[in-house]
C-alpha positions as CSV (number, residue, x, y, z in Angstrom):
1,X,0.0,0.0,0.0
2,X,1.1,3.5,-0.6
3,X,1.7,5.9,1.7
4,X,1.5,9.9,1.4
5,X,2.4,12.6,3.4
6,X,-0.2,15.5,4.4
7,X,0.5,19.0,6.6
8,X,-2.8,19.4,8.4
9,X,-3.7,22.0,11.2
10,X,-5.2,20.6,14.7
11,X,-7.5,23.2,16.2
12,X,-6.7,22.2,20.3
13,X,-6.7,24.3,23.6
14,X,-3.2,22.8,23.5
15,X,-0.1,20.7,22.4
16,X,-0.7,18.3,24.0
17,X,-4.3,18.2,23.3
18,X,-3.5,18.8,19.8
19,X,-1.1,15.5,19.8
20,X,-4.0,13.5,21.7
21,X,-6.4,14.1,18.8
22,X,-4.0,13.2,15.4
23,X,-2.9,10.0,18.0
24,X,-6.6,9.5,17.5
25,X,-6.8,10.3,14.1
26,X,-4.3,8.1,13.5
27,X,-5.7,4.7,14.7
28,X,-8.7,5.3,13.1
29,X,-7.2,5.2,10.0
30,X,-5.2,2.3,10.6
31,X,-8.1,0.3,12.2
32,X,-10.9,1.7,9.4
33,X,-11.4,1.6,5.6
34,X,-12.1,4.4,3.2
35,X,-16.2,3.5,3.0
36,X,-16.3,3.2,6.8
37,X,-14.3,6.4,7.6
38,X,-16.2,8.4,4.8
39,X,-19.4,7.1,6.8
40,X,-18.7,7.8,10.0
41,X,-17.8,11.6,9.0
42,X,-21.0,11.8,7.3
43,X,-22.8,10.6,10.4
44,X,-20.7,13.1,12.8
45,X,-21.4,15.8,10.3
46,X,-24.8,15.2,9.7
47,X,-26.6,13.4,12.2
48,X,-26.3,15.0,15.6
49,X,-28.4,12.2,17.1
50,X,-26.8,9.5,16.3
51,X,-23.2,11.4,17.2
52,X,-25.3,11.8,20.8
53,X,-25.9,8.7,21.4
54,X,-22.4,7.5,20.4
55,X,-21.1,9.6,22.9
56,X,-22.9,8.6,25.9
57,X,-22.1,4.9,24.8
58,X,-18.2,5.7,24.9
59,X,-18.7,7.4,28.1
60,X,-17.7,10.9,26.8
């Protein structure tokens, strides 16, 4: 598989916060495929409901 290289800007309180969310970023990429990824950004964009209840079920 290839890989390519992107300069992206983290919107964060802080470094540290900043770091915490491409970490994040990160694993989901590694752990989800383009269909699923494109899905689940459509659902957070678009469906605040759904994106609720996701929430409460990951405790956050």
């Amino acid at each position: 598989m290839n890989k390519y290289n992107y300069e992206v800007q983290v919107e964060a309180n802080s470094k540290e916060e900043a770091v915490a969310k491409m970490r994040a970023i990160c694993d989901l990429l590694k752990k989800l495929n383009q269909k699923e990824l494109s899905k689940l950004a459509h659902v957070v964009m678009n469906d605040p409901i759904k994106t609720a209840l996701a929430k409460r079920a990951l405790g956050v």
